[in-house]
C-alpha positions in Angstrom: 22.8 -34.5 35.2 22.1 -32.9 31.8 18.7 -31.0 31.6 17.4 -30.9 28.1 17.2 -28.0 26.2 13.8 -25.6 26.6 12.3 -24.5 23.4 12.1 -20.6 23.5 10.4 -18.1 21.2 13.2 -16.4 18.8 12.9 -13.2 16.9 15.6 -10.4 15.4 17.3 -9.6 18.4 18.6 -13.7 18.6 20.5 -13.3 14.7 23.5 -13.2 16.6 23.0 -17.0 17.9 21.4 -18.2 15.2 24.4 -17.6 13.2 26.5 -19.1 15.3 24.2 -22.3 15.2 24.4 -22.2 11.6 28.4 -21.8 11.7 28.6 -25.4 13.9 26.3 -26.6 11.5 28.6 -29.1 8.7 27.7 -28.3 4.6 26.1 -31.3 4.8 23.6 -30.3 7.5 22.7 -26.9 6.0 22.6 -28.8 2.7 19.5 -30.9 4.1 18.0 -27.7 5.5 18.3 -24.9 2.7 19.1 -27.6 -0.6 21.9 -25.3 -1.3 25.0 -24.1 -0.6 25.4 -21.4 2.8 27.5 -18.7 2.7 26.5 -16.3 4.9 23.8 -17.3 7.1 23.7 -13.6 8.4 22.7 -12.1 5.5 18.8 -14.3 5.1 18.3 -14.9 8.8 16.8 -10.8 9.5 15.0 -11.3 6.9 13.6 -14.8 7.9 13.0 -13.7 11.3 11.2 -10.5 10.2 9.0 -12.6 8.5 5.3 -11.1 9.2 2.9 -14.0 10.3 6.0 -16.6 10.7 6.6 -18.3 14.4 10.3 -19.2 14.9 11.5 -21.2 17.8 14.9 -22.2 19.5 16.1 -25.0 22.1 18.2 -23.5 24.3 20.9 -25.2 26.1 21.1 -23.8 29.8 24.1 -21.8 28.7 21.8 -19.8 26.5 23.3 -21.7 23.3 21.3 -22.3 20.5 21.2 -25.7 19.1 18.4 -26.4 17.0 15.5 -23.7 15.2 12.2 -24.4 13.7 10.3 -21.8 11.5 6.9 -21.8 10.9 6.1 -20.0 8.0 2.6 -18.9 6.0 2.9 -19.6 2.5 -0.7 -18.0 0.6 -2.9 -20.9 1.6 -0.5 -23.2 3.4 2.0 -23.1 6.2 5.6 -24.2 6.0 7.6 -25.6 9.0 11.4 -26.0 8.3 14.2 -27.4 10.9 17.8 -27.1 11.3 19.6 -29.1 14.1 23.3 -28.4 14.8 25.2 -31.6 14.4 26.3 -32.2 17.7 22.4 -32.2 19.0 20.8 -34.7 16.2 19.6 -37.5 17.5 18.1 -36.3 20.8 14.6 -35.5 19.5 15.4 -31.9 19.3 13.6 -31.5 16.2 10.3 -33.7 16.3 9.5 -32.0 19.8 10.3 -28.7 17.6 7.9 -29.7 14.9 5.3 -30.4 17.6 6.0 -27.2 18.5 5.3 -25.3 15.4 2.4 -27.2 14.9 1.1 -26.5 18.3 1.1 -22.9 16.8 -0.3 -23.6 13.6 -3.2 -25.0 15.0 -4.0 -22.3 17.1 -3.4 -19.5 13.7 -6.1 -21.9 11.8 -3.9 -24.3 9.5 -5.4 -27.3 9.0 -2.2 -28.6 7.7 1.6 -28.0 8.0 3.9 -29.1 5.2 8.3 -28.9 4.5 10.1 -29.8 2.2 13.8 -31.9 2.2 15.6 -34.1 0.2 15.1 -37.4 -1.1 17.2 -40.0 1.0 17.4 -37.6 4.0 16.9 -40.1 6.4 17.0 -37.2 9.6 13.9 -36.2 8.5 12.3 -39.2 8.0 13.5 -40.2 11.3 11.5 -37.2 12.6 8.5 -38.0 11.1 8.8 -41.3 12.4 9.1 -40.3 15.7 6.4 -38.0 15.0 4.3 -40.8 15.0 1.9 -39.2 12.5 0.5 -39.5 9.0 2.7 -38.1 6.4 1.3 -37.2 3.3 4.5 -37.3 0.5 4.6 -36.3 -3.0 8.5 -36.1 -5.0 9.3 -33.6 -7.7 12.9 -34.6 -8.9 15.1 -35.0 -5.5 12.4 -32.8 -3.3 9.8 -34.2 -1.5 6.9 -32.4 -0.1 5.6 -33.9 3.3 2.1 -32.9 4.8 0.8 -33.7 7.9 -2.7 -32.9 9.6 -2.1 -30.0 12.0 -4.6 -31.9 14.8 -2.4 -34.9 14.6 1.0 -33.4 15.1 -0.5 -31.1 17.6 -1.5 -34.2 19.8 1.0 -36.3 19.2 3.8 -37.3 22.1 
């Protein structure tokens, strides 16, 4: 029987994993997450996780492996949540029950709303905010497109 992954807190001491998450990860996949191109995922990642005010979260395999991370970051007078799901774990919900997550947290720091950012034509993420099963607010500048969702909503939803 396969258990599914918990979602743990991560923090500096977990760069380590998330690096090697981001190494099973195809260009295409860190493409969607970052809009660029991924050299060396261990060279942003302290810095991201050192992030003061930011949550960041893992689902854990039972081994201890990392296979998916969601960031919640404060942006001036908005919040920013940002996914990235290792290939081999997409399609399992991994990262709409990580967005619900982050917004469980973002509620509880005072954000009224959550928004990220992703590509035009990324269906993965539109798949997660399907599943979501919230309002999404979109707006596109060129090939990005913001999505904001009500805090509350995504809080309570599943």
């Amino acid at each position: 029987m396969r258990r599914e992954p918990r979602i743990t807190p991560i923090g500096p001491a977990d760069v380590a994993r998330i690096v090697a998450l981001h190494r099973r990860c195809t260009p295409q996949t860190l493409w969607s997450r970052y809009h660029r191109a991924m050299f060396d995922p261990g060279g942003c990642l302290p810095t991201l996780l050192n992030r003061p005010g930011s949550v960041h979260l893992a689902a854990q395999e039972v081994t201890g492996r990392h296979v998916a991370v969601g960031h919640l970051m404060p942006d001036h007078s908005a919040v920013e949540a940002a996914l990235l799901v290792e290939d081999s774990s997409q399609g399992r919900g991994l990262g709409t029950r990580l967005l619900r997550r982050l917004a469980r947290h973002a509620l509880s720091g005072g954000w009224e709303s959550l928004y990220g950012l992703f590509l035009a034509g990324d269906e993965r993420i539109e798949a997660i905010l399907r599943h979501a099963d919230v309002t999404v607010n979109r707006t596109q500048d060129g090939d990005t497109v913001t999505a904001r969702v009500r805090t509350r909503d995504l809080a309570k939803s599943g």
